[in-house]
PDB file of N, H, CA, C and O in Angstrom:
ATOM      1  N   UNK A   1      -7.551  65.617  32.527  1.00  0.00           N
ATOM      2  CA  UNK A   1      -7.060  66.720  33.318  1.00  0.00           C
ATOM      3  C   UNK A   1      -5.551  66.917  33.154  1.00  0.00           C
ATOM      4  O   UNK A   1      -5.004  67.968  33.488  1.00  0.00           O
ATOM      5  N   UNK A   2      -4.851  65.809  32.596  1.00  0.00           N
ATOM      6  H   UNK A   2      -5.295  64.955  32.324  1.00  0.00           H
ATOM      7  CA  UNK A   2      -3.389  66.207  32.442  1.00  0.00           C
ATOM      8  C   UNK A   2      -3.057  66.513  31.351  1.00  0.00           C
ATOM      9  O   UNK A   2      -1.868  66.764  31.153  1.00  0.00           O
ATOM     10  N   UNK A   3      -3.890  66.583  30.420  1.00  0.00           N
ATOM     11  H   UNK A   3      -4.856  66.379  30.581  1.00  0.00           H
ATOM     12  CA  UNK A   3      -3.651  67.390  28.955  1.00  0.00           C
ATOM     13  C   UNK A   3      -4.016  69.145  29.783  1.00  0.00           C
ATOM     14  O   UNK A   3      -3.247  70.037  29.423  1.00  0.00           O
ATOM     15  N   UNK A   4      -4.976  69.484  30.670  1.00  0.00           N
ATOM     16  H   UNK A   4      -5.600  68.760  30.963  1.00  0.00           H
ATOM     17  CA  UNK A   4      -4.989  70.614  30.464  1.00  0.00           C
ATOM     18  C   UNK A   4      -3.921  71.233  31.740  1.00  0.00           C
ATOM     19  O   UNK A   4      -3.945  72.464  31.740  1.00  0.00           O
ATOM     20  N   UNK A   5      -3.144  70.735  32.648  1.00  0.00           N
ATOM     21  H   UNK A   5      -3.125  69.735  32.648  1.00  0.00           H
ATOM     22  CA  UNK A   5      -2.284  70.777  33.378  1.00  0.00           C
ATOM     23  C   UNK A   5      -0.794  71.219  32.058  1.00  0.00           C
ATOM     24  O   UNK A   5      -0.103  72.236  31.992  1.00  0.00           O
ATOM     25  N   UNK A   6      -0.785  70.251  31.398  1.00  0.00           N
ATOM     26  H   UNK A   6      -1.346  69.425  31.452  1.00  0.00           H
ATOM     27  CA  UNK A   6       0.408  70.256  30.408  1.00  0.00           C
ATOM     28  C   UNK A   6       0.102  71.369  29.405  1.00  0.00           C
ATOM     29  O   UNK A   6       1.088  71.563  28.693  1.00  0.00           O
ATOM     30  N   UNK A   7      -0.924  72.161  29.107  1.00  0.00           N
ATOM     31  H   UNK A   7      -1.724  72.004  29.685  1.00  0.00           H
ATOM     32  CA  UNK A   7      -1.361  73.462  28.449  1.00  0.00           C
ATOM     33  C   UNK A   7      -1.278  74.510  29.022  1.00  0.00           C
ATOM     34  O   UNK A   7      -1.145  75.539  28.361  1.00  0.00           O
ATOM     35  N   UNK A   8      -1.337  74.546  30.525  1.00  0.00           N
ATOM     36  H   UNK A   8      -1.446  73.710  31.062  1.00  0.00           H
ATOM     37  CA  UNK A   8      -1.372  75.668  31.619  1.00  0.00           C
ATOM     38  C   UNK A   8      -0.046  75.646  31.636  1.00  0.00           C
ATOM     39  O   UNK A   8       0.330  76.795  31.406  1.00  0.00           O
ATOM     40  N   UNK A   9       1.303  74.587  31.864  1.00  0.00           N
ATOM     41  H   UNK A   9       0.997  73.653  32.051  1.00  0.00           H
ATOM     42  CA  UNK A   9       2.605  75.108  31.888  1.00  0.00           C
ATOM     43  C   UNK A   9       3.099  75.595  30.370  1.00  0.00           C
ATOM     44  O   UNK A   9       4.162  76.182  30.167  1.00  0.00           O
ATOM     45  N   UNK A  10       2.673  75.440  29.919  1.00  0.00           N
ATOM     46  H   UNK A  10       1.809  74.964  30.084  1.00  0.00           H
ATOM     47  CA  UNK A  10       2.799  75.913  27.991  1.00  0.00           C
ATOM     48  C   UNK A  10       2.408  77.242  28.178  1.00  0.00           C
ATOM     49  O   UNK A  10       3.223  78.117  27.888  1.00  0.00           O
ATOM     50  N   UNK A  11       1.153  77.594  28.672  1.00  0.00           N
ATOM     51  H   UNK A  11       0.491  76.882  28.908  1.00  0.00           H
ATOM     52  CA  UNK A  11       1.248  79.174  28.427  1.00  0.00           C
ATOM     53  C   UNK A  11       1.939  79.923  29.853  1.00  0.00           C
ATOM     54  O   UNK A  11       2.342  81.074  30.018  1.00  0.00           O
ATOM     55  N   UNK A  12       1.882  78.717  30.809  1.00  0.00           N
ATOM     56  H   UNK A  12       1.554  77.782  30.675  1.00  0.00           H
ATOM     57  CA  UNK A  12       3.349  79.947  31.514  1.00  0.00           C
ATOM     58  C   UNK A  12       4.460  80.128  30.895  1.00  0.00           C
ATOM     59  O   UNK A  12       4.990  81.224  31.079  1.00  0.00           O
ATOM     60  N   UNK A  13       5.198  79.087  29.933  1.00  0.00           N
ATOM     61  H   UNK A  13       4.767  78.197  29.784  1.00  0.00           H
ATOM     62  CA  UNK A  13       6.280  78.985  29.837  1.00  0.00           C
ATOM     63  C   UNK A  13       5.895  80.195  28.677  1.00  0.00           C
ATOM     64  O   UNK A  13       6.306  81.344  28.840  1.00  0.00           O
ATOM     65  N   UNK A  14       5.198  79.873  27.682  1.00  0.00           N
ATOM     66  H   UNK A  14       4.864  78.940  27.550  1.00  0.00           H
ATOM     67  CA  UNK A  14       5.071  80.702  27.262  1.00  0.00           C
ATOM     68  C   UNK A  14       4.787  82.424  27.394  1.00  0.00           C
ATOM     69  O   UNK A  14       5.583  83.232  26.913  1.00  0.00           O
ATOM     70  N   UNK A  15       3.919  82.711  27.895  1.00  0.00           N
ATOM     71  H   UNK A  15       3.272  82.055  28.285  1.00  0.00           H
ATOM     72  CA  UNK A  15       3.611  83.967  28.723  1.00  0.00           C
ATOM     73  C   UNK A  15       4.001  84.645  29.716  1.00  0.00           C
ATOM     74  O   UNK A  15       3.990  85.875  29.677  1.00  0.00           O
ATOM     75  N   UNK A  16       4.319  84.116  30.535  1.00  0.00           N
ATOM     76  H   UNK A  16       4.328  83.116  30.567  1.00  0.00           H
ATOM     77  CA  UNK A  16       4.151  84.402  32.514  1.00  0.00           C
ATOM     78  C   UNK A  16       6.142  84.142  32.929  1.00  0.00           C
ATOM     79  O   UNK A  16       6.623  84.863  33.803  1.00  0.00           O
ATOM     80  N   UNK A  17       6.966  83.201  32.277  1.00  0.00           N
ATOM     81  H   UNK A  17       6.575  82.615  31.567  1.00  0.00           H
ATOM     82  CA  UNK A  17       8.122  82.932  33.081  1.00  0.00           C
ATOM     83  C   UNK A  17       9.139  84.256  32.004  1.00  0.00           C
ATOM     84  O   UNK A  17       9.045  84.512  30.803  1.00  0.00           O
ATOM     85  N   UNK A  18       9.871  84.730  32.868  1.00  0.00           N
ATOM     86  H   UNK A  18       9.947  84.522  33.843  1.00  0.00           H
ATOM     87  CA  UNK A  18      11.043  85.503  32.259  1.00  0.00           C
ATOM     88  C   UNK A  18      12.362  84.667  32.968  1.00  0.00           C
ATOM     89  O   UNK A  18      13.299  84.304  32.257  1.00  0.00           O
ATOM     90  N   UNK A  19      12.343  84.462  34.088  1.00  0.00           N
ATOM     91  H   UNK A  19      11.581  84.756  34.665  1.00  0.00           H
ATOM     92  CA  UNK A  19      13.847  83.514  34.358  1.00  0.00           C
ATOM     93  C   UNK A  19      13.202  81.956  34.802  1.00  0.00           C
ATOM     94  O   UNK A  19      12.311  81.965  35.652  1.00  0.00           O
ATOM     95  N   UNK A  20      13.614  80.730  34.275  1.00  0.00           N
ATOM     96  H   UNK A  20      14.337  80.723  33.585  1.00  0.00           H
ATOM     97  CA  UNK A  20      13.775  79.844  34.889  1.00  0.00           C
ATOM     98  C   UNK A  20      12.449  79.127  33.405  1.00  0.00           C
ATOM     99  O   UNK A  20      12.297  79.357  32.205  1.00  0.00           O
ATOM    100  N   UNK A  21      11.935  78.436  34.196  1.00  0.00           N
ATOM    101  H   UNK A  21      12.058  78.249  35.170  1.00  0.00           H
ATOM    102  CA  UNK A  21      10.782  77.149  33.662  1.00  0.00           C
ATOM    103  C   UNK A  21       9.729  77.262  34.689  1.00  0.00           C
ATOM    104  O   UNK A  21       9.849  77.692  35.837  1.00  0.00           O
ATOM    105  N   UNK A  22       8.352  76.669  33.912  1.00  0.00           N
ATOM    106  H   UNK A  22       8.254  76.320  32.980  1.00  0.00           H
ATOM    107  CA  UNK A  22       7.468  76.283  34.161  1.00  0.00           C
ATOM    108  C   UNK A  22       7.759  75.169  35.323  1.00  0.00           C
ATOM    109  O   UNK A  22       8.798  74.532  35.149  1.00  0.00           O
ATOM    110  N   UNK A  23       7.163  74.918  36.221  1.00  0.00           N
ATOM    111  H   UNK A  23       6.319  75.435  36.362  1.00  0.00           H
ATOM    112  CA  UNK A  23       7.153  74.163  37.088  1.00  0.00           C
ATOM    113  C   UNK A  23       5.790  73.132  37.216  1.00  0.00           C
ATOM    114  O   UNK A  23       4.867  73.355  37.999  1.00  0.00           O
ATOM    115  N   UNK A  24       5.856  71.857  36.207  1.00  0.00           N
ATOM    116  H   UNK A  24       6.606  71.676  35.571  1.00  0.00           H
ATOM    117  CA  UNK A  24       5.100  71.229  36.931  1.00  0.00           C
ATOM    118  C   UNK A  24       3.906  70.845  37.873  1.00  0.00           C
ATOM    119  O   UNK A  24       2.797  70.524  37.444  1.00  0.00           O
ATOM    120  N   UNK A  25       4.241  70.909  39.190  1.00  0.00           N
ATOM    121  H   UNK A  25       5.141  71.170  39.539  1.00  0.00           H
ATOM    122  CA  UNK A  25       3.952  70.476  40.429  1.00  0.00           C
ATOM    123  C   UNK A  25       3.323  71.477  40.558  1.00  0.00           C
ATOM    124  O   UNK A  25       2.154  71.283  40.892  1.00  0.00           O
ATOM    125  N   UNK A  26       3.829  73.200  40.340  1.00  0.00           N
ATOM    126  H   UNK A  26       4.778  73.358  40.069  1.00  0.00           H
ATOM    127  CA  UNK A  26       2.636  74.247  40.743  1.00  0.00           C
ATOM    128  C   UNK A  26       1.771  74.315  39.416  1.00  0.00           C
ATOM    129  O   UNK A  26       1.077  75.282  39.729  1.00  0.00           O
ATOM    130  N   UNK A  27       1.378  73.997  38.286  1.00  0.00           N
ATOM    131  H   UNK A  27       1.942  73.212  38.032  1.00  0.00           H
ATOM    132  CA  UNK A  27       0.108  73.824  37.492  1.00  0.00           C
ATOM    133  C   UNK A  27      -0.893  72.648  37.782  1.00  0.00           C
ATOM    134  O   UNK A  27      -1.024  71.759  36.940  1.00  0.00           O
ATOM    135  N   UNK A  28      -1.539  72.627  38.853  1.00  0.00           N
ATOM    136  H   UNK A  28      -1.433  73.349  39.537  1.00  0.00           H
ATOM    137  CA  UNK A  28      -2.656  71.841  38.999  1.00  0.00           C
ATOM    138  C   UNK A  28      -3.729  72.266  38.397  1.00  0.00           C
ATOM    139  O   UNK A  28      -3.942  73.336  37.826  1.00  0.00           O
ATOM    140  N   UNK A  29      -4.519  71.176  38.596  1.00  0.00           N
ATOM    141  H   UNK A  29      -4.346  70.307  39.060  1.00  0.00           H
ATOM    142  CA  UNK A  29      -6.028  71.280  37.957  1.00  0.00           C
ATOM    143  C   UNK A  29      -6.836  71.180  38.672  1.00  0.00           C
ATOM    144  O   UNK A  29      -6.740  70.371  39.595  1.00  0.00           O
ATOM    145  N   UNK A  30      -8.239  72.189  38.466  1.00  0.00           N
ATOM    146  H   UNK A  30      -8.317  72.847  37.716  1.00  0.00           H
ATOM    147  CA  UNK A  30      -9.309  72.054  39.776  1.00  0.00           C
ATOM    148  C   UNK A  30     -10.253  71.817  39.101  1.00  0.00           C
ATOM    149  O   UNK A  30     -10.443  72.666  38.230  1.00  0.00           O
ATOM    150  N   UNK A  31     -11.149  70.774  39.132  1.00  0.00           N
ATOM    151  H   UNK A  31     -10.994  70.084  39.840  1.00  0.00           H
ATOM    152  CA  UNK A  31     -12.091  69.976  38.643  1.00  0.00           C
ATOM    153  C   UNK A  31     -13.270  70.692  39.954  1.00  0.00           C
ATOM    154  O   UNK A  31     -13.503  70.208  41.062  1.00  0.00           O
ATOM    155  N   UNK A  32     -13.725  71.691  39.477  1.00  0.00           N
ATOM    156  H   UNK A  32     -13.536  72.084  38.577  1.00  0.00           H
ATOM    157  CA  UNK A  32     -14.765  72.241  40.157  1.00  0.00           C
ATOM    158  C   UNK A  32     -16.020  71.513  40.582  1.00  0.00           C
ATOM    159  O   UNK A  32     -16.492  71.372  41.710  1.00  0.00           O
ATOM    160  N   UNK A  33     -16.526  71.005  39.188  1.00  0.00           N
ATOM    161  H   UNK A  33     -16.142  71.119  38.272  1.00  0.00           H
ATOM    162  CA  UNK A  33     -17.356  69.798  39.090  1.00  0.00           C
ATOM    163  C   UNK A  33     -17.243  68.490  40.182  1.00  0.00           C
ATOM    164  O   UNK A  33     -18.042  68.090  41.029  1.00  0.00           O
ATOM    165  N   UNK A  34     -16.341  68.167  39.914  1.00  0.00           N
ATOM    166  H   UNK A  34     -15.692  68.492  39.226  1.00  0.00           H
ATOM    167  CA  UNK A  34     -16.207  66.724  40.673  1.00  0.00           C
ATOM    168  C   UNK A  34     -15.541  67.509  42.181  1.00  0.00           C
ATOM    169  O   UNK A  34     -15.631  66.791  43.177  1.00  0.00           O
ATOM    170  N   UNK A  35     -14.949  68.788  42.380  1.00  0.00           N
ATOM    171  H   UNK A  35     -14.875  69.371  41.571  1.00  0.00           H
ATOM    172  CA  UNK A  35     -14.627  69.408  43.082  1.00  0.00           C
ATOM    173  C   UNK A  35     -13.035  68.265  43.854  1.00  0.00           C
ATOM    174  O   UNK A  35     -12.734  67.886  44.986  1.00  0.00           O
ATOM    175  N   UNK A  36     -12.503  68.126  42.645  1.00  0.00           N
ATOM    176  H   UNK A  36     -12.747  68.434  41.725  1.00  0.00           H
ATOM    177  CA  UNK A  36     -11.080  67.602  42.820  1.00  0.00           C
ATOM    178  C   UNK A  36      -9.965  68.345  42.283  1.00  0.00           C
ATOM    179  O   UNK A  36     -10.202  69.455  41.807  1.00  0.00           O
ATOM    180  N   UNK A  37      -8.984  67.974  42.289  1.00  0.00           N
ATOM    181  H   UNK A  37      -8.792  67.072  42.676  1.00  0.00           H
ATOM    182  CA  UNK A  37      -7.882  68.733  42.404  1.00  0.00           C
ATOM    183  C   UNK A  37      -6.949  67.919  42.087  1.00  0.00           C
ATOM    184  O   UNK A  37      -6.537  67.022  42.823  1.00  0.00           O
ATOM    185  N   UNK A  38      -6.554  68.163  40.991  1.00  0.00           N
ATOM    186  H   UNK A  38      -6.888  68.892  40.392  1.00  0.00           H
ATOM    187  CA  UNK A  38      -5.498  67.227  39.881  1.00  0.00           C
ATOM    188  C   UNK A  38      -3.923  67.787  39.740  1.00  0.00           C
ATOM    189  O   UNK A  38      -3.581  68.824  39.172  1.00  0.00           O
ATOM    190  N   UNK A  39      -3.030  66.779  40.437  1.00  0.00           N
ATOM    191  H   UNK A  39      -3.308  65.936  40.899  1.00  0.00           H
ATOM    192  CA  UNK A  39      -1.500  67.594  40.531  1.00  0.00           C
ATOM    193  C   UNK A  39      -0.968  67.804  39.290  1.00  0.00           C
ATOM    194  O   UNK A  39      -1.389  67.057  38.407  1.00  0.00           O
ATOM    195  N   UNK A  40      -0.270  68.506  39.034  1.00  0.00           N
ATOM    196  H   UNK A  40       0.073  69.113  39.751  1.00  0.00           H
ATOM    197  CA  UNK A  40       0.276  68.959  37.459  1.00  0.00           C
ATOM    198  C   UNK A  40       1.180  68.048  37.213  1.00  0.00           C
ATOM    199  O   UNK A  40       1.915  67.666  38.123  1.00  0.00           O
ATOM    200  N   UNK A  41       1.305  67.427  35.650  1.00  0.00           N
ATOM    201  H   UNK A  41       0.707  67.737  34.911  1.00  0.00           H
ATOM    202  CA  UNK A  41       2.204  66.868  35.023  1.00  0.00           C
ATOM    203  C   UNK A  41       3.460  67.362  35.056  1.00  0.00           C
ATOM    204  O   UNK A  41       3.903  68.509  35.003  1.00  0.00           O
ATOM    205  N   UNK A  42       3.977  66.250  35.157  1.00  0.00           N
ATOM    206  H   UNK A  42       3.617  65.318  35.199  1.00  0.00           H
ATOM    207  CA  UNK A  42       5.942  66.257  35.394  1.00  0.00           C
ATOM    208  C   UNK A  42       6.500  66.357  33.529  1.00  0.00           C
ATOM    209  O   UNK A  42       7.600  66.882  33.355  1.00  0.00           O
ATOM    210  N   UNK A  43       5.768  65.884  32.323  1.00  0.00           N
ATOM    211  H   UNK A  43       4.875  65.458  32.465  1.00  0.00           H
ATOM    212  CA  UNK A  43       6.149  65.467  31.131  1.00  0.00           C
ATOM    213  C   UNK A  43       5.066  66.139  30.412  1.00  0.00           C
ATOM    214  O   UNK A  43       3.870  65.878  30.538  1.00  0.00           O
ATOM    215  N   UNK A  44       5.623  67.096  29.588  1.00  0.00           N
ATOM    216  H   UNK A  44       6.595  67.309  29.486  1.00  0.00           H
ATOM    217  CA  UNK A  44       4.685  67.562  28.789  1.00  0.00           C
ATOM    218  C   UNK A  44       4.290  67.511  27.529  1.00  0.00           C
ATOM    219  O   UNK A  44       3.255  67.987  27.062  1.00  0.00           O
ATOM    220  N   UNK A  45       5.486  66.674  26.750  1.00  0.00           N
ATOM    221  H   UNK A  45       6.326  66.287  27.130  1.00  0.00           H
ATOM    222  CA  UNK A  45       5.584  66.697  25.506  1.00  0.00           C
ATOM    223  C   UNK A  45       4.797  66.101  24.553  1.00  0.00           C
ATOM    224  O   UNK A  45       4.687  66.612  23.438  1.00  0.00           O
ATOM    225  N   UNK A  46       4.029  64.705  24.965  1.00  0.00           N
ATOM    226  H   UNK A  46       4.119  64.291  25.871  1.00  0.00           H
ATOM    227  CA  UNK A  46       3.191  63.418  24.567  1.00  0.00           C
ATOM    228  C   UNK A  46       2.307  64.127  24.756  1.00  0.00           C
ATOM    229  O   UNK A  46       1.563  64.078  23.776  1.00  0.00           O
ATOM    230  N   UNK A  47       1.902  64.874  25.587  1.00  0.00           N
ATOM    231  H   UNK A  47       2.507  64.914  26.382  1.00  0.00           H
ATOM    232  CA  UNK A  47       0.701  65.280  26.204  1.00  0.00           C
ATOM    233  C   UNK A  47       0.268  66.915  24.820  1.00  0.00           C
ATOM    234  O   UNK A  47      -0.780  67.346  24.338  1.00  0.00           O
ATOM    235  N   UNK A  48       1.445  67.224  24.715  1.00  0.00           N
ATOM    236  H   UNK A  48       2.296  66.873  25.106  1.00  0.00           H
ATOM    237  CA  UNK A  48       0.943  68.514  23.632  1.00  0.00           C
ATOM    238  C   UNK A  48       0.936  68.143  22.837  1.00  0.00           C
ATOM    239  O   UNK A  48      -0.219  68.420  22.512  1.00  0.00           O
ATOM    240  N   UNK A  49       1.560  67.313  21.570  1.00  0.00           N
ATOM    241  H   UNK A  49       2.498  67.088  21.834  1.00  0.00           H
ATOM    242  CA  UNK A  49       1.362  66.548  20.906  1.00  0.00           C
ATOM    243  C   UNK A  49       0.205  65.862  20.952  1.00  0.00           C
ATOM    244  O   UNK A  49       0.205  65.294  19.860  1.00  0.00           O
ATOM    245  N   UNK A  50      -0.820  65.534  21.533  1.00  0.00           N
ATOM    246  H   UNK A  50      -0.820  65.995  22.420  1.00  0.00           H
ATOM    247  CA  UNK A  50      -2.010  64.658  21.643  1.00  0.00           C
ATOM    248  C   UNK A  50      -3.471  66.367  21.642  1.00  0.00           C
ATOM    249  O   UNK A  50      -4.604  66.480  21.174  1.00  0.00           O
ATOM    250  N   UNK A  51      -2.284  67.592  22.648  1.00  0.00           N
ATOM    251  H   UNK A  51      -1.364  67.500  23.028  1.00  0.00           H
ATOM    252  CA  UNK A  51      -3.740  68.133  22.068  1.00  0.00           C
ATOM    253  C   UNK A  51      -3.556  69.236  20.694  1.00  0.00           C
ATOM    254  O   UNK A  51      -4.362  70.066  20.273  1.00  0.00           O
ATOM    255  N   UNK A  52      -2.005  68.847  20.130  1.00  0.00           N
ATOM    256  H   UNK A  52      -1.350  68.173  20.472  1.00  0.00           H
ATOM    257  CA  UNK A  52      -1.899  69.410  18.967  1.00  0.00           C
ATOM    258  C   UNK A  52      -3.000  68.289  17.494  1.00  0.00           C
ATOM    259  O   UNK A  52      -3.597  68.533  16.446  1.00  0.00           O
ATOM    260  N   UNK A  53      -2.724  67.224  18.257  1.00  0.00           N
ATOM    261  H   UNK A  53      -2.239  67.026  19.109  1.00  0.00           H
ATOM    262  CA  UNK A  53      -3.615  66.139  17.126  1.00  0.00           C
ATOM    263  C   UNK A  53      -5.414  66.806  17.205  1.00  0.00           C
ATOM    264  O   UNK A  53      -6.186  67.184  16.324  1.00  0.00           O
ATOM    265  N   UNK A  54      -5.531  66.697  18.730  1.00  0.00           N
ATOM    266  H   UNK A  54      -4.904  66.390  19.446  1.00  0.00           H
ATOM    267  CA  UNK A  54      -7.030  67.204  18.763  1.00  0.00           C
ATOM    268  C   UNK A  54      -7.409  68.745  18.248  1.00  0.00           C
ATOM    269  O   UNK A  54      -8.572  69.092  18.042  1.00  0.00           O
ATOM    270  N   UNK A  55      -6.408  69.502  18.095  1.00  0.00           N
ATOM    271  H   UNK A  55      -5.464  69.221  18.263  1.00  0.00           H
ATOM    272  CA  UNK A  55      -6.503  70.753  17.346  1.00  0.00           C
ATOM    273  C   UNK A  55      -6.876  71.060  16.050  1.00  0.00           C
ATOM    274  O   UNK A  55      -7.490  71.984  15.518  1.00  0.00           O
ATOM    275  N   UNK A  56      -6.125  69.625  15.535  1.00  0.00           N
ATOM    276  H   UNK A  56      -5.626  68.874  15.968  1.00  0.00           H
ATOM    277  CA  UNK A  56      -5.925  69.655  13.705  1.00  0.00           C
ATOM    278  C   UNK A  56      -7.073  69.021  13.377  1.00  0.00           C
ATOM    279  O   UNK A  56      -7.446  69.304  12.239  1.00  0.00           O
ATOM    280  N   UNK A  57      -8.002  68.014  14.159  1.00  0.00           N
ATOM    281  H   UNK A  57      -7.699  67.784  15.084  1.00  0.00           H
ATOM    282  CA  UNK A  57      -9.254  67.321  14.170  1.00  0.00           C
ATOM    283  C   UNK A  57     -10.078  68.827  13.975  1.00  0.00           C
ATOM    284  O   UNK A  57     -10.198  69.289  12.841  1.00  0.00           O
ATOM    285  N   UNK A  58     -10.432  69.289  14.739  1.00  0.00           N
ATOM    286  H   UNK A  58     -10.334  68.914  15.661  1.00  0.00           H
ATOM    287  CA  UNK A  58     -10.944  70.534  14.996  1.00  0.00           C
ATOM    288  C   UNK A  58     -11.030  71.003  13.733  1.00  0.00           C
ATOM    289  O   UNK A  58     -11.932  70.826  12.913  1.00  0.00           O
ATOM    290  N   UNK A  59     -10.072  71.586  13.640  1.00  0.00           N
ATOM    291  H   UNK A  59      -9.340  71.730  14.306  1.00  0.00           H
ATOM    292  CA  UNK A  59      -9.834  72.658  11.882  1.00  0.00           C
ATOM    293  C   UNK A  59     -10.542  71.703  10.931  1.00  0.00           C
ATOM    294  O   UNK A  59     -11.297  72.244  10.123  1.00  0.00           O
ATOM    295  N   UNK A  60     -10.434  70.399  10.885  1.00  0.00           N
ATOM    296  H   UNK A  60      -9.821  69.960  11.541  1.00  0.00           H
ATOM    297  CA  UNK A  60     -10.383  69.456   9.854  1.00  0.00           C
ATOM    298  C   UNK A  60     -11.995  69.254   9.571  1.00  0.00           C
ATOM    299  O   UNK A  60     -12.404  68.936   8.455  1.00  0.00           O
ATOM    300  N   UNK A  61     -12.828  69.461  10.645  1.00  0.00           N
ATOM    301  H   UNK A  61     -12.496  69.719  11.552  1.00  0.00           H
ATOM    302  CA  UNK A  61     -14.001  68.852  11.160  1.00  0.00           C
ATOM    303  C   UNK A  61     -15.052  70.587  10.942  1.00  0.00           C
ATOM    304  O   UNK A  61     -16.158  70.823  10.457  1.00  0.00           O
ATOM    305  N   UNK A  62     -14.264  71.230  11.418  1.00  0.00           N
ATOM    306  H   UNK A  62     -13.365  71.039  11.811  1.00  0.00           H
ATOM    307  CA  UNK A  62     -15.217  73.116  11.578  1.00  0.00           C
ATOM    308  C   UNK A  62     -16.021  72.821  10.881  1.00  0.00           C
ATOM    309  O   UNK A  62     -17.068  72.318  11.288  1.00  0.00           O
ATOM    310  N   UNK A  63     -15.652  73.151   9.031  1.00  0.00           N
ATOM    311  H   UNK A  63     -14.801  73.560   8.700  1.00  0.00           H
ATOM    312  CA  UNK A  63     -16.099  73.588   7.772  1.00  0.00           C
ATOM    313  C   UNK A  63     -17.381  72.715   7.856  1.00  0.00           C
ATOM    314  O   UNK A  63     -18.385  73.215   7.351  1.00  0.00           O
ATOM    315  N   UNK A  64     -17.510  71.338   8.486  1.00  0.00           N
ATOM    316  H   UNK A  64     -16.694  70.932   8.897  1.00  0.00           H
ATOM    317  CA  UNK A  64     -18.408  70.440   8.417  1.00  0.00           C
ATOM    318  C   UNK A  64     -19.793  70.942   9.272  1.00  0.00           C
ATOM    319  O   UNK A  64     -20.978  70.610   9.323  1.00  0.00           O
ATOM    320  N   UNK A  65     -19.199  71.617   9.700  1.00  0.00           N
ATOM    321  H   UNK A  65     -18.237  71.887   9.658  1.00  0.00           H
ATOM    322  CA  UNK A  65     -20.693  71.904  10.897  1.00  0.00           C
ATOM    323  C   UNK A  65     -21.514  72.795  10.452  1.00  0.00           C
ATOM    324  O   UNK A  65     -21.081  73.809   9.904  1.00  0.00           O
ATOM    325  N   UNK A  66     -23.233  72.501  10.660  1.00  0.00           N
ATOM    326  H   UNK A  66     -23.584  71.677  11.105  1.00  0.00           H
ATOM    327  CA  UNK A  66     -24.021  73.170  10.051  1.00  0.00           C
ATOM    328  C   UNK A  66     -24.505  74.048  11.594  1.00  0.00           C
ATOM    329  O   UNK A  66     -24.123  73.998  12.763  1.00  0.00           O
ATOM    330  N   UNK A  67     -25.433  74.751  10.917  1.00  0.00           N
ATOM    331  H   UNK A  67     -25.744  74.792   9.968  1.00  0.00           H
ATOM    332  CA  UNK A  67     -26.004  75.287  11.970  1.00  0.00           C
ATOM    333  C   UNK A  67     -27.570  74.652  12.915  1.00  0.00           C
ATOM    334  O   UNK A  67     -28.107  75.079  13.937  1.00  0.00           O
ATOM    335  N   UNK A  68     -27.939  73.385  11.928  1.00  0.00           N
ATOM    336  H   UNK A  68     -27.502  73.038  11.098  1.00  0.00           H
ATOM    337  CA  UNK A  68     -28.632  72.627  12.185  1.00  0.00           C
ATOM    338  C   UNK A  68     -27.979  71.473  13.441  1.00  0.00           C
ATOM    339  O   UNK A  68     -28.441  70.658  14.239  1.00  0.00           O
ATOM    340  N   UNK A  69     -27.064  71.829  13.162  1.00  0.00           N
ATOM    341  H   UNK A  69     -26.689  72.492  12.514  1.00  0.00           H
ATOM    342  CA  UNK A  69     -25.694  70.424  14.313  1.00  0.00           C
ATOM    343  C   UNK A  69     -26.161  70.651  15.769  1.00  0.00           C
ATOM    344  O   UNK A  69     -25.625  70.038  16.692  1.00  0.00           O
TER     345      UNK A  69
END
């Protein structure tokens, strides 16, 4: 849940902020399922980096998939 906390302030920062920064503390996560509620990451950087690795897995892995999978 704190990889996708640290993706939600990425596309505010990206998208949504014109003055200031992403804030943290207001990107929580709501685990509908388990019906919890996950406070947003303070550090984002390790965390995008880890789902930039799981991205490049992805691309790396696609071409492999049949439709039998």
């Amino acid at each position: 849940m704190r990889m996708l906390s640290a993706l939600l302030q990425e596309f505010a920062k990206t998208h949504l902020v014109r003055d200031g920064e992403a804030y943290g503390p207001y990107c929580p996560v709501l685990d509908v399922g388990s019906k919890t509620l996950h406070p947003g990451v303070k550090s984002v950087v390790a965390r995008m980096k880890d789902i930039q690795a799981a991205c490049r897995n992805i691309v790396a892995l696609w071409p492999t998939i049949t439709a039998d999978d």
